[in-house]
Backbone as a printed PyTorch tensor [residue, N CA C, xyz], in Angstrom:
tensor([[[134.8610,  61.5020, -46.0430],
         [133.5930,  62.1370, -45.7550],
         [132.6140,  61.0420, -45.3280]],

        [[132.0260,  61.0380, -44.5290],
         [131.3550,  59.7710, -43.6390],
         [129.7130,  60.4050, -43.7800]],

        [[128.9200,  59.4130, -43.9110],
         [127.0370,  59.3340, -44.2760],
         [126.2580,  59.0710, -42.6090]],

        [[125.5260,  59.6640, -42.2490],
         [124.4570,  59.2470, -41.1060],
         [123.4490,  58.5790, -41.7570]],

        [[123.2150,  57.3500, -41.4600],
         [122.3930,  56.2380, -41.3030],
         [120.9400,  56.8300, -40.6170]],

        [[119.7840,  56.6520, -41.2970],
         [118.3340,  56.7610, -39.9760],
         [118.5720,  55.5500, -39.5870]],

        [[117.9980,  55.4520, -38.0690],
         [118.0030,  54.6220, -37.4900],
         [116.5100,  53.9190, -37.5030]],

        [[115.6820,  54.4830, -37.9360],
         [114.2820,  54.1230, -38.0520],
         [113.9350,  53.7510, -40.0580]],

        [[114.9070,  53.5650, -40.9900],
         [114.9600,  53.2400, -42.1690],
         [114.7050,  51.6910, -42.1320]],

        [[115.5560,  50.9220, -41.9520],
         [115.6430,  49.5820, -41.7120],
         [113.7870,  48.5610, -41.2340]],

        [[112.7590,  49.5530, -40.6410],
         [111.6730,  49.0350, -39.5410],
         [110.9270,  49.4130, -40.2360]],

        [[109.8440,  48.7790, -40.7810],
         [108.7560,  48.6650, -41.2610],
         [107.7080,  49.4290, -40.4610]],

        [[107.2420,  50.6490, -40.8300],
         [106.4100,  51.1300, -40.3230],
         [105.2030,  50.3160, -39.5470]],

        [[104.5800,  50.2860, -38.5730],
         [103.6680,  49.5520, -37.3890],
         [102.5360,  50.1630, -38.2800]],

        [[102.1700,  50.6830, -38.4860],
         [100.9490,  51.5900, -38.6760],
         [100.4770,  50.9430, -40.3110]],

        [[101.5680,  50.8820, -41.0290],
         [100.9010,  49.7010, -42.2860],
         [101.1610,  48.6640, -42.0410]],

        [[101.1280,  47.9440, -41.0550],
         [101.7590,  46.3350, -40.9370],
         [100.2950,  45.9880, -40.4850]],

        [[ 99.5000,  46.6570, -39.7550],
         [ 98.1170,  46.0640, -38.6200],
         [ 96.6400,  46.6420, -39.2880]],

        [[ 96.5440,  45.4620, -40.0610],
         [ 94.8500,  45.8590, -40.3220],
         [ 93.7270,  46.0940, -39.5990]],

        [[ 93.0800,  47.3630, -40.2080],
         [ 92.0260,  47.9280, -39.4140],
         [ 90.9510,  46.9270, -38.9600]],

        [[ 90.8050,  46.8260, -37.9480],
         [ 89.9660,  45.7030, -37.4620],
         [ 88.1530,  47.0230, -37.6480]],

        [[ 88.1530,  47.7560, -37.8760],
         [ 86.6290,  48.4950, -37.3350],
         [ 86.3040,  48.1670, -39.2530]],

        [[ 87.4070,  48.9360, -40.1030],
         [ 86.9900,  48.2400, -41.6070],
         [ 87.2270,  46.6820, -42.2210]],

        [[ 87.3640,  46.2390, -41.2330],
         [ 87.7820,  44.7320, -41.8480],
         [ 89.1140,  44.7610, -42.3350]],

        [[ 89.0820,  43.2430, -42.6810],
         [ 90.3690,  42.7500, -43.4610],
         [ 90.5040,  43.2290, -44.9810]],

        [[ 91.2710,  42.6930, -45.8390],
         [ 90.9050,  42.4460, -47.1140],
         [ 89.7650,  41.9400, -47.4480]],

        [[ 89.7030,  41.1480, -48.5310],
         [ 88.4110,  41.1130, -49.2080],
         [ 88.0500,  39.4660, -48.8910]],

        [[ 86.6030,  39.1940, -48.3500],
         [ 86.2140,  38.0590, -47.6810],
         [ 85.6850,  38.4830, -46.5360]],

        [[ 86.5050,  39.8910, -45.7830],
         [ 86.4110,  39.7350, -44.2700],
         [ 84.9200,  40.1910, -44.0230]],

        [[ 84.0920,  40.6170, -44.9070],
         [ 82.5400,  41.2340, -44.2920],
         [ 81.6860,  40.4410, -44.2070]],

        [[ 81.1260,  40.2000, -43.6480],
         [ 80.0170,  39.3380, -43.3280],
         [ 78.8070,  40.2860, -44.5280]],

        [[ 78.1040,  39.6020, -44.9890],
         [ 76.6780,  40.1590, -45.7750],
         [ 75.5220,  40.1630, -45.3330]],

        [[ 74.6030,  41.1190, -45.7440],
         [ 73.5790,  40.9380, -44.4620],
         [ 72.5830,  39.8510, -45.3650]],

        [[ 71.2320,  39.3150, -44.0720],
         [ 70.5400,  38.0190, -44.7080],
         [ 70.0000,  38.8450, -45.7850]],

        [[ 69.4350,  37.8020, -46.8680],
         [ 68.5330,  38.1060, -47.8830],
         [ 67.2080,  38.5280, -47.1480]],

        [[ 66.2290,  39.3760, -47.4870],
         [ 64.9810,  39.9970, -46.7650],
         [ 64.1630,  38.8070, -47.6720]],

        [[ 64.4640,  38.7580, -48.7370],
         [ 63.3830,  37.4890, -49.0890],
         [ 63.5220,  36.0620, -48.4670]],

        [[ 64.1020,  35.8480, -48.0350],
         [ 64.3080,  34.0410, -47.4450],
         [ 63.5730,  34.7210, -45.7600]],

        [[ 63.9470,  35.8570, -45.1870],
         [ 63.4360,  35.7180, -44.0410],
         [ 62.1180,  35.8880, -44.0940]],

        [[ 61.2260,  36.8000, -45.4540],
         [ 60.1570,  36.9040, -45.1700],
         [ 59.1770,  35.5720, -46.2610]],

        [[ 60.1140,  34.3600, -47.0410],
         [ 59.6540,  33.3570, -47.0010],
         [ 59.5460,  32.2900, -45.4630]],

        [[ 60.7830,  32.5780, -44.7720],
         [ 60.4460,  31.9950, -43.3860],
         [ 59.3150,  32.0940, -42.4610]],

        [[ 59.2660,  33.8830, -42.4650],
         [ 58.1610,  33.8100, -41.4640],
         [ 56.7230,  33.5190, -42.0170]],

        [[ 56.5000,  33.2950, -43.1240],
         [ 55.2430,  32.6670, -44.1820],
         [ 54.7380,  31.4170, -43.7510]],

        [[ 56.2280,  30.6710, -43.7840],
         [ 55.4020,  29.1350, -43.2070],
         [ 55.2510,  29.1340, -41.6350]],

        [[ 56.0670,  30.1440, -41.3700],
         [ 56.0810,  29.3550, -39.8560],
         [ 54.4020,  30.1580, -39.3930]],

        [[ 53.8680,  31.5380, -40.0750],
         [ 52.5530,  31.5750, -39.7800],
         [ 51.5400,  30.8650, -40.4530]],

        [[ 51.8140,  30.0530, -41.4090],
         [ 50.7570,  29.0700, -42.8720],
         [ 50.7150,  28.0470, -40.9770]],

        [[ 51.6940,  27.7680, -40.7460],
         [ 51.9540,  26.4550, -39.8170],
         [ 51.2120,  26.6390, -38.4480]],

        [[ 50.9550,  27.7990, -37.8130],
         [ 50.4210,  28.7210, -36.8690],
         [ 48.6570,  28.5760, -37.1780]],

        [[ 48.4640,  29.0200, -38.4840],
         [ 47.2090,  29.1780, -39.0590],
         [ 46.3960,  27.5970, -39.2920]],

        [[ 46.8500,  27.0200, -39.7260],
         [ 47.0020,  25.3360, -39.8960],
         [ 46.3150,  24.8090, -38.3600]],

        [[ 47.4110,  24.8920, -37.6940],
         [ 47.3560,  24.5770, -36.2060],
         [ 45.5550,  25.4550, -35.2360]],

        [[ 45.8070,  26.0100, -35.3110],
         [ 44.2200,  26.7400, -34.7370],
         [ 42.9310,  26.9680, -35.9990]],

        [[ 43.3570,  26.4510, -36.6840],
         [ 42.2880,  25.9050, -37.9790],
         [ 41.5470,  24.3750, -37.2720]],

        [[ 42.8490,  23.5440, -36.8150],
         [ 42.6670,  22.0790, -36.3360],
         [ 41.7380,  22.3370, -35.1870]],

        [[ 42.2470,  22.8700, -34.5200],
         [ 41.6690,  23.0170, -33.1600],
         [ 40.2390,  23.5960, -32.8310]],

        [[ 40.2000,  24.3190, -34.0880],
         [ 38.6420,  25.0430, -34.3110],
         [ 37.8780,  23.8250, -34.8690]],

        [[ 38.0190,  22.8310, -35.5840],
         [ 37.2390,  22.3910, -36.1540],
         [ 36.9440,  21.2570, -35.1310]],

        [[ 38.3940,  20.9400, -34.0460],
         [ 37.5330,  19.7470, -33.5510],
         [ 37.0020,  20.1750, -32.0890]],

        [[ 37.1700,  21.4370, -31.8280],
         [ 36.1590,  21.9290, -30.8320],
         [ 34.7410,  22.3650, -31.7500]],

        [[ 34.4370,  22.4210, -33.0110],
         [ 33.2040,  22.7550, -33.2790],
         [ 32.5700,  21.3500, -33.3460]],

        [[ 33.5420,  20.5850, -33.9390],
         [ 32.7970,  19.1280, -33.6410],
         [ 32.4630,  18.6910, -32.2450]],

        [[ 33.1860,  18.8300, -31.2040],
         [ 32.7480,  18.4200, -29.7930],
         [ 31.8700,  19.1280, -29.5130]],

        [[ 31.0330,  20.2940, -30.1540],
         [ 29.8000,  20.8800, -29.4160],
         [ 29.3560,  20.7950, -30.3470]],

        [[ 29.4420,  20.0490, -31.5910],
         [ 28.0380,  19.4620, -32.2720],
         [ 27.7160,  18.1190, -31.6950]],

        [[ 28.5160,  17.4130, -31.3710],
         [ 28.5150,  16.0030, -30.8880],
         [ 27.5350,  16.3090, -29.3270]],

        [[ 28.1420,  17.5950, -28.7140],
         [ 27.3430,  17.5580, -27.1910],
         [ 25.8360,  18.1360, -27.6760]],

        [[ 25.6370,  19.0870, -28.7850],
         [ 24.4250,  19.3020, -29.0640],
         [ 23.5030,  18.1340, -29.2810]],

        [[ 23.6270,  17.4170, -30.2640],
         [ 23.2700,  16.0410, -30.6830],
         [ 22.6920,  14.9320, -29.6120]],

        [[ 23.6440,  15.0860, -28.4620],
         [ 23.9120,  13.8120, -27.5930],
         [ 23.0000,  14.6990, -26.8830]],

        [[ 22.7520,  16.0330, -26.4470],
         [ 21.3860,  16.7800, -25.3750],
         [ 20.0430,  16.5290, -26.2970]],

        [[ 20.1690,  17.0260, -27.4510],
         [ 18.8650,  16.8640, -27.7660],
         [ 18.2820,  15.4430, -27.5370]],

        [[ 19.1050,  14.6740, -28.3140],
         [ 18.6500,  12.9350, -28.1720],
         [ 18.2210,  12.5750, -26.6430]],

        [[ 18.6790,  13.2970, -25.5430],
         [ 18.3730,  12.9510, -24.0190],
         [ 17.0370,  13.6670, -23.8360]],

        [[ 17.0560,  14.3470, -24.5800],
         [ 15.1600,  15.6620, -24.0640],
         [ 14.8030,  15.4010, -25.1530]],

        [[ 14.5710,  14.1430, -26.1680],
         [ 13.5360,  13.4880, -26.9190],
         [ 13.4080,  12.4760, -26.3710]],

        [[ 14.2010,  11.7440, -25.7550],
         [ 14.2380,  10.3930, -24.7580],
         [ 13.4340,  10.5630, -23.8170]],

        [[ 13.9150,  11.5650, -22.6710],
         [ 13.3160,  11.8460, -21.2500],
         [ 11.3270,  12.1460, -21.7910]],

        [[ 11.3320,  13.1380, -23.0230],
         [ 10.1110,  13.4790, -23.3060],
         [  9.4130,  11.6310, -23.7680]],

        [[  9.5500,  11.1870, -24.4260],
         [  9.6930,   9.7680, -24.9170],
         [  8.8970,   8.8940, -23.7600]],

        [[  9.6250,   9.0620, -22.5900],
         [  9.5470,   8.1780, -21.4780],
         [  8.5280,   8.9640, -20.7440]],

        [[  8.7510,  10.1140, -20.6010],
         [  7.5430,  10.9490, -19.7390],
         [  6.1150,  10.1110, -20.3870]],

        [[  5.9480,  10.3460, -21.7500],
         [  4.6810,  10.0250, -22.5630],
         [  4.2780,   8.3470, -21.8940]],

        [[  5.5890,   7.6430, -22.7870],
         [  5.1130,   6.4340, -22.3270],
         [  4.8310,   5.6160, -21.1350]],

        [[  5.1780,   6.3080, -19.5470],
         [  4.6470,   6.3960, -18.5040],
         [  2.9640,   6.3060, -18.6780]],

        [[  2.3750,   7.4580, -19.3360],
         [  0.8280,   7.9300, -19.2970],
         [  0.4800,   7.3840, -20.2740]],

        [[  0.8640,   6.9670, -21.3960],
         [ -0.1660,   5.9510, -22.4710],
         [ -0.0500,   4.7400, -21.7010]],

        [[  0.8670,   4.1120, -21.1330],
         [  0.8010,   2.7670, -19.8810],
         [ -0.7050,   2.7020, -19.5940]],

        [[ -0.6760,   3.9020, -18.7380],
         [ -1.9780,   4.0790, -17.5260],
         [ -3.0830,   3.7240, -18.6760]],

        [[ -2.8180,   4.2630, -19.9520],
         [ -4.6060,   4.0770, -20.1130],
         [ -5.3270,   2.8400, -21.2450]],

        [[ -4.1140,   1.8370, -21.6890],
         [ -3.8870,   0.6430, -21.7970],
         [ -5.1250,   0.0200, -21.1860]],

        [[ -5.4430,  -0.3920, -20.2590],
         [ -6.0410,  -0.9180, -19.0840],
         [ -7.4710,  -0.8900, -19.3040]],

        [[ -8.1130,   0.7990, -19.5430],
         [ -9.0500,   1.4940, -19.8040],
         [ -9.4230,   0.7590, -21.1900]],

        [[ -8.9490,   0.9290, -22.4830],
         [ -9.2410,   0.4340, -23.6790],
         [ -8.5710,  -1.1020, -23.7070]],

        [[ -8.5680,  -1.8740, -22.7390],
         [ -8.6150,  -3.6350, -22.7330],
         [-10.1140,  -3.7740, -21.8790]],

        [[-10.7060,  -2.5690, -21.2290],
         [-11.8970,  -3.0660, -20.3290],
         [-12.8620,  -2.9990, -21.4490]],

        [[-12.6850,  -1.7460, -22.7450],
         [-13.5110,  -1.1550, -23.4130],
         [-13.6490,  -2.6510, -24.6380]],

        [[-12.6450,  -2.9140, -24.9710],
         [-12.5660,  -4.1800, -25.6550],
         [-13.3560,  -5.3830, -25.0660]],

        [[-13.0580,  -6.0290, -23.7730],
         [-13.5570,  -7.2060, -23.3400],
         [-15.1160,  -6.4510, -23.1160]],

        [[-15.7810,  -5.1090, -22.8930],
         [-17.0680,  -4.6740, -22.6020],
         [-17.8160,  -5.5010, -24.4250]],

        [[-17.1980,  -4.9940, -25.1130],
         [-17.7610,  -4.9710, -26.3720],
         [-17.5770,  -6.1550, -26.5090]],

        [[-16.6660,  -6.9670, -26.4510],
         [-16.7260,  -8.3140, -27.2270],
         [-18.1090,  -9.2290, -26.0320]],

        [[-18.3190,  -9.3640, -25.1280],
         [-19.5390,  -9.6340, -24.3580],
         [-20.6190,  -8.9630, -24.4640]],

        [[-21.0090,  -8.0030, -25.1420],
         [-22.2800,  -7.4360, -25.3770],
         [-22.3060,  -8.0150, -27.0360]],

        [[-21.4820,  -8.2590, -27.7300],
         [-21.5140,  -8.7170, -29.1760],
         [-21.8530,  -7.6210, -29.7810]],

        [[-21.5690,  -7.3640, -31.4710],
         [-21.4990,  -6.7620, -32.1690],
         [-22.8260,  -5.6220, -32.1730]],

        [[-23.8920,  -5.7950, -32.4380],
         [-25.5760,  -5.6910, -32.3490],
         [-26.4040,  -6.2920, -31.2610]],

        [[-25.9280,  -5.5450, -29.9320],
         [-27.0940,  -6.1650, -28.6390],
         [-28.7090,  -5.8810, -28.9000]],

        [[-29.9900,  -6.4920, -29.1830],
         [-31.0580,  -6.2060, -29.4610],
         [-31.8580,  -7.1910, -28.6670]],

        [[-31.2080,  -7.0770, -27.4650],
         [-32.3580,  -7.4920, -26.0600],
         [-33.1240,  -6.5470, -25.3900]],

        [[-32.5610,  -5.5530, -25.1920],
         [-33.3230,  -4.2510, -24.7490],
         [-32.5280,  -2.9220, -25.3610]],

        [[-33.5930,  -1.7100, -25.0590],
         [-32.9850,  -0.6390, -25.7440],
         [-31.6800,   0.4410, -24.8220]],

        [[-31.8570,  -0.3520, -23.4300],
         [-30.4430,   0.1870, -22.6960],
         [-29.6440,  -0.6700, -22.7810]],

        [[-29.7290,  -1.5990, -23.4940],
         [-28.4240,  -2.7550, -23.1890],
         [-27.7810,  -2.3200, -24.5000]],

        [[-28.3450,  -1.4520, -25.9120],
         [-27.9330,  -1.0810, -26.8870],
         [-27.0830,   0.3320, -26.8030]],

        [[-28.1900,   1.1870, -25.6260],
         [-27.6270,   2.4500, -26.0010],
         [-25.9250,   1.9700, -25.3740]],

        [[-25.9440,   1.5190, -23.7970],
         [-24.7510,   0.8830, -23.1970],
         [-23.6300,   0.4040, -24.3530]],

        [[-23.8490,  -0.4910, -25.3910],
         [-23.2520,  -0.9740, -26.2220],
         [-22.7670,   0.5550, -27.1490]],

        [[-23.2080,   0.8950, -27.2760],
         [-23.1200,   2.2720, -28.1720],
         [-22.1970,   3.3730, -27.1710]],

        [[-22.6060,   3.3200, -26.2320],
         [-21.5320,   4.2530, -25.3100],
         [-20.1500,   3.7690, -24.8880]],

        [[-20.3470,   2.6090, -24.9800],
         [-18.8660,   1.7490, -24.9080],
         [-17.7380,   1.6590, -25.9070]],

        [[-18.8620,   1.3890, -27.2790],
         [-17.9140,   1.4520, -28.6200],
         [-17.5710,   3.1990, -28.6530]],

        [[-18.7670,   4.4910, -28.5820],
         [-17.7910,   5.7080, -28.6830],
         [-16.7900,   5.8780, -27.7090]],

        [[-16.8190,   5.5360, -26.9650],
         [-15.6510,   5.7400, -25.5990],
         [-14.0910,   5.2400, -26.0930]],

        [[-14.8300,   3.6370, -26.7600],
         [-13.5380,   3.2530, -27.6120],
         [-13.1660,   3.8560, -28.5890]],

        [[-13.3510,   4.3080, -29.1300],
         [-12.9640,   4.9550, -30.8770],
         [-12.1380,   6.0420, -29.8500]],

        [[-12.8890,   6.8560, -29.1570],
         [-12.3820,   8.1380, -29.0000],
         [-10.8570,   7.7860, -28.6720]],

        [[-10.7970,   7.0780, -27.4530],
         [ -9.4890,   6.7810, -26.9680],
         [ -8.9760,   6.1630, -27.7160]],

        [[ -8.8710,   5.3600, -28.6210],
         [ -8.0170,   4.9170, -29.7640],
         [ -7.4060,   5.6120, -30.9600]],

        [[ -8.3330,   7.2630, -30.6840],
         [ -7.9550,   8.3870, -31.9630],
         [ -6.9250,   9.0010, -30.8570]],

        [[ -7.4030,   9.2210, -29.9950],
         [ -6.3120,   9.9510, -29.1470],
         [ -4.6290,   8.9270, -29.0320]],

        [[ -4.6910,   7.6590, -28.7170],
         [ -3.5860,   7.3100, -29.0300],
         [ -3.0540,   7.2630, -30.3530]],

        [[ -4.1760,   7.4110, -31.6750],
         [ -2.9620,   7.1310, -32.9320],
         [ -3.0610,   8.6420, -33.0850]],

        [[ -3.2970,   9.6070, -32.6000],
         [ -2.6820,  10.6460, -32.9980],
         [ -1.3370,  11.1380, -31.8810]],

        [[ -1.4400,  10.4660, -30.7890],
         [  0.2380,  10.2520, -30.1380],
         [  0.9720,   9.4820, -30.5910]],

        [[  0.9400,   8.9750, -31.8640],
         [  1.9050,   7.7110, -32.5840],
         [  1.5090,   5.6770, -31.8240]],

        [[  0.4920,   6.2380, -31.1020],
         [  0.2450,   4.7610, -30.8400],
         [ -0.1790,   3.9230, -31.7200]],

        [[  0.3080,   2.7730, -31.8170],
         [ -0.4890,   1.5730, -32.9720],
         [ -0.3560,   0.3740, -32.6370]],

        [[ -1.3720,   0.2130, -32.8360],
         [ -1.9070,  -1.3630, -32.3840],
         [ -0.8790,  -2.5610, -32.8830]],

        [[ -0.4340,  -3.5210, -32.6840],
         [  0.3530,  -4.6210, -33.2400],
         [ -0.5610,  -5.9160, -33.5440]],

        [[ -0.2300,  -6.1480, -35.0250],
         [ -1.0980,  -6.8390, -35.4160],
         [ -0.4200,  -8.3960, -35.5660]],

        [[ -1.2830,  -9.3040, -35.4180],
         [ -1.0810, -10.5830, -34.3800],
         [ -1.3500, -11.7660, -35.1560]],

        [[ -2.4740, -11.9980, -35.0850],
         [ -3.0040, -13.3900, -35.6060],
         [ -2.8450, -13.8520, -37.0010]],

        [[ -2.1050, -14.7120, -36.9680],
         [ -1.7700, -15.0630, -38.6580],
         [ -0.0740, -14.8840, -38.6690]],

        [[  0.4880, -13.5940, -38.0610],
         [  1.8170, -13.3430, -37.9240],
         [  3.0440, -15.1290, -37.2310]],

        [[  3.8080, -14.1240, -37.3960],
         [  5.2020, -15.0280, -36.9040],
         [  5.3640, -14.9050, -35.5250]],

        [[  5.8890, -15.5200, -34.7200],
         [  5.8630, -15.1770, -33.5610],
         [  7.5910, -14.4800, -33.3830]],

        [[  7.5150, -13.4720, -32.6170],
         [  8.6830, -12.4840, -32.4090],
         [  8.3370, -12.3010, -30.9620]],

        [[  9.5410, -12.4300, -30.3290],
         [  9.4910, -12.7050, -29.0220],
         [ 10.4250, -10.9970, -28.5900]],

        [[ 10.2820, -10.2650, -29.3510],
         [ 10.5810,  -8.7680, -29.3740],
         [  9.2010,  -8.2960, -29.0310]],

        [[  8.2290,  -8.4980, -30.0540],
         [  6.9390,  -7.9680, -29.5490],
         [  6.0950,  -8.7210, -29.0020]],

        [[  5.9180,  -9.8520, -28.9660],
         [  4.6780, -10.9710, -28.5190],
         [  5.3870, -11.3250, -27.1690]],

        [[  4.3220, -11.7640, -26.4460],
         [  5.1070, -12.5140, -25.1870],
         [  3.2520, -14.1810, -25.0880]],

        [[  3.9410, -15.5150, -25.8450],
         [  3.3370, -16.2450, -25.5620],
         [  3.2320, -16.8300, -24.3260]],

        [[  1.5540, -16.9830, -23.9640],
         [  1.1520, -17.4460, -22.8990],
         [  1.0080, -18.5790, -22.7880]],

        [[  0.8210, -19.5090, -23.9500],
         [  0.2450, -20.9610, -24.4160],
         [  0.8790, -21.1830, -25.2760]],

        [[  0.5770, -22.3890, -25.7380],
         [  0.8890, -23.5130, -27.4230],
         [ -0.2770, -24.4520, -27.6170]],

        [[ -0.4550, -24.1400, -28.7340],
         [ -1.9750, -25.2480, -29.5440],
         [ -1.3080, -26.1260, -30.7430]],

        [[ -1.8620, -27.2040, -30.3960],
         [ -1.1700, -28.0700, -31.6010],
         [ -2.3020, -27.9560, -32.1220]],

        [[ -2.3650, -27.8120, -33.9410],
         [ -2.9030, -27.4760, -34.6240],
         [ -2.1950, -28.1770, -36.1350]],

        [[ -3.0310, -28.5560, -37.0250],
         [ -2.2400, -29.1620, -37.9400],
         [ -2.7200, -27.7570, -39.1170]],

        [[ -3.1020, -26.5040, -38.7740],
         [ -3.7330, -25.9640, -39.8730],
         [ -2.5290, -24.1500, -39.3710]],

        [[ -1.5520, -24.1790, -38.9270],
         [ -0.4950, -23.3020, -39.0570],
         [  0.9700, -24.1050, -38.8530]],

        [[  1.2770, -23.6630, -39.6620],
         [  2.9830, -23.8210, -39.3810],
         [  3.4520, -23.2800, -37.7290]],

        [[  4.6210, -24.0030, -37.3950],
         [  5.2580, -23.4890, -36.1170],
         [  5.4030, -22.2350, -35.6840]],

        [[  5.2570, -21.8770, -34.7530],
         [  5.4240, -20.0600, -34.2230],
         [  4.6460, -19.4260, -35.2270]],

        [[  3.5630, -19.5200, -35.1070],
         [  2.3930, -18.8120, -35.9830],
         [  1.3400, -18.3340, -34.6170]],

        [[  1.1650, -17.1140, -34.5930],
         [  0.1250, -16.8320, -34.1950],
         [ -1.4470, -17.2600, -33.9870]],

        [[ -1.8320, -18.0500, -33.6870],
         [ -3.1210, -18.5230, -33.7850],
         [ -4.1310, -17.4280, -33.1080]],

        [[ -3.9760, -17.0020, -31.8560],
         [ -4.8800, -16.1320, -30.7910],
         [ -4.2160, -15.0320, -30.0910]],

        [[ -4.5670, -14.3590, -30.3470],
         [ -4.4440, -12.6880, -29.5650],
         [ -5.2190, -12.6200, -28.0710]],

        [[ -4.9050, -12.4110, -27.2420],
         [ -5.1020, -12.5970, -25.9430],
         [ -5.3560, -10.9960, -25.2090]],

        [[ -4.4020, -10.3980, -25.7210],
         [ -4.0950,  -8.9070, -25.5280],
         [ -3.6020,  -8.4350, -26.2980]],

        [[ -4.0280,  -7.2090, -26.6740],
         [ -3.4940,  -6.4490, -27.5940],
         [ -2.0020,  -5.7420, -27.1150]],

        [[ -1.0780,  -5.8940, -28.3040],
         [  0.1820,  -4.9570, -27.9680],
         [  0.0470,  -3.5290, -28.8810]],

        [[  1.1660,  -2.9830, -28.1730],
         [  1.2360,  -1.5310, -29.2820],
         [  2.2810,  -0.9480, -29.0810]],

        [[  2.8060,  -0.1530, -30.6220],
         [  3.8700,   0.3060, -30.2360],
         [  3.7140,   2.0510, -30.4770]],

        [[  4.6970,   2.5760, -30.0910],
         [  4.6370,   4.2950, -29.9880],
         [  6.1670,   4.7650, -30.2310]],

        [[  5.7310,   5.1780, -31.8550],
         [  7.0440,   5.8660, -32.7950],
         [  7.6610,   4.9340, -32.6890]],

        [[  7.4140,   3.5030, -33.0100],
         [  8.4430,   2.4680, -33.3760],
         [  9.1870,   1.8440, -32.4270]],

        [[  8.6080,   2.0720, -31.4050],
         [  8.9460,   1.2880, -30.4510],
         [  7.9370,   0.5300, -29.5510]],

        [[  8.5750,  -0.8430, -28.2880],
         [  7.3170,  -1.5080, -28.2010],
         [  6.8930,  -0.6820, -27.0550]],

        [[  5.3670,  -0.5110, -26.9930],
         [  5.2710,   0.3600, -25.7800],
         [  4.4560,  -1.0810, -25.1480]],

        [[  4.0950,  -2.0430, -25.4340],
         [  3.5500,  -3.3610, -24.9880],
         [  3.6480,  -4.3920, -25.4480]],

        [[  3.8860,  -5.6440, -25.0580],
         [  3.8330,  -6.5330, -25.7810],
         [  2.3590,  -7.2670, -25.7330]],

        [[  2.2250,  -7.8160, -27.0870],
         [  0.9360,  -9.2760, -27.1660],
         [  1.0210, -10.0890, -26.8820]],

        [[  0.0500, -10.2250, -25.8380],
         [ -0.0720, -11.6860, -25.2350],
         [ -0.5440, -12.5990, -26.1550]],

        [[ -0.2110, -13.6170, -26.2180],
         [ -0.5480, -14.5670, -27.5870],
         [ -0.4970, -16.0770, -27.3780]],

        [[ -1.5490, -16.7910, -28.1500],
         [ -0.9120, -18.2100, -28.6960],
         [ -0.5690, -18.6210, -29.2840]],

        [[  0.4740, -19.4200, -29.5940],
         [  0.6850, -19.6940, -30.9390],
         [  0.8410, -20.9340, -31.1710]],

        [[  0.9600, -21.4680, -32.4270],
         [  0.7500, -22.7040, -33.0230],
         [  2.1030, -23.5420, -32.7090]],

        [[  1.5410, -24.7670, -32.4250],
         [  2.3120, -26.0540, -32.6180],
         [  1.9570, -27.3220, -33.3280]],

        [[  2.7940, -27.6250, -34.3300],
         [  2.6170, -28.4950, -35.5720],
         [  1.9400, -29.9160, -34.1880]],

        [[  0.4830, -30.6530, -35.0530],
         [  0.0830, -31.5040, -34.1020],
         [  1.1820, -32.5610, -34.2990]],

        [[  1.1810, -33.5320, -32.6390],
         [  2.4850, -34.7200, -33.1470],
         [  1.4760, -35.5250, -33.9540]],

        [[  0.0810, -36.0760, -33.7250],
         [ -0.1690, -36.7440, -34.0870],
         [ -0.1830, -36.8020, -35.8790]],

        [[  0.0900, -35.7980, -36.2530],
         [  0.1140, -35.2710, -37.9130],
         [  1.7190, -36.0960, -38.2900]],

        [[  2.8170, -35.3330, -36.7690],
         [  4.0010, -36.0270, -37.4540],
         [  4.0870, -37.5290, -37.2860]],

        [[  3.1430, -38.3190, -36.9510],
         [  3.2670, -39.8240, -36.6060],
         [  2.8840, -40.0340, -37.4480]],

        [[  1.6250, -39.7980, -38.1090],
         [  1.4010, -40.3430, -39.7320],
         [  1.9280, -40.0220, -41.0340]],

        [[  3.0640, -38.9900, -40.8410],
         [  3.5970, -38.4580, -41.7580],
         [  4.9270, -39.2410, -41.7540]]])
């Protein structure tokens, strides 16, 4: 009595031999998805880093238009500055005539009674214009007795003198003045020179 054999017994079914590639392999084969916290620590710095960055940029464009504010005003206190000291120049001139008027009529003229009132109209003329410059910041530079500074003085002469030390002011020639601290003129001046004949006996 003889057995039939399958002919398909022996062959490993195809269909369990080939892993599903759409479900994966065994175990390992899935990929996991990212953590939501690491990506939304990522995008934190990279906007902290964003924010940072146009923080910089704000501050040193607010500085370049404080710096240009600064640097305009200082030019239209300057230009105003210079406008002024143009026109206190001009009237310089006026109060050196009013000065040399008065010092030649002397303190108390009592030769006649127009040579007084004259004296009297000369000194108000002066005051006035001398209130009007110290209330524009003008001021007189004071001289005689001083050091000599070749910033504000401009000497015309030298006197040997045994009764000041060197670069001492002895004589005021012209008055200087300055306006808000600066020179708006210099003093013409003399100043002292130790006599030689003092250093020969010394």
């Amino acid at each position: 009595m003889g057995f039939k054999v399958k002919e398909n017994d022996s062959e490993p079914e195809a269909e369990n031999s080939v892993p599903d590639a759409e479900n994966g392999d065994a175990a390992g084969s899935i990929v996991p998805e990212s953590d939501p916290l690491v990506q939304i620590q990522a995008d934190l710095k990279a906007a902290r880093a964003e924010v940072s960055e146009w923080q910089d940029r704000f501050l040193r464009k607010a500085a370049d238009l404080e710096n240009y504010r600064k640097r305009a005003e200082k030019e239209k206190t300057d230009s105003i500055a210079l406008a002024k000291t143009s026109v206190l120049i001009e009237f310089l001139p006026l109060v050196d005539s009013c000065e040399r008027a008065l010092k030649s009529l002397g303190e108390a003229p009592e030769e006649s009674a127009n040579l007084s009132q004259y004296h009297d109209g000369v000194k108000l003329l002066y005051k006035q214009l001398m209130d009007i410059l110290s209330r524009m910041g003008v001021v007189p530079l004071e001289t005689e007795g001083k050091q000599f500074d070749p910033h504000l003085h401009d000497a015309l002469s030298r006197e040997e003198t045994g009764d000041f030390e060197d670069n001492t002011i002895v004589k005021e020639l012209r008055r200087g003045y300055l306006f808000k601290d600066r020179l708006l003129r210099p003093a013409q001046v003399v100043v002292a020179v130790k006599s030689q004949r003092k250093n020969k006996e010394s």
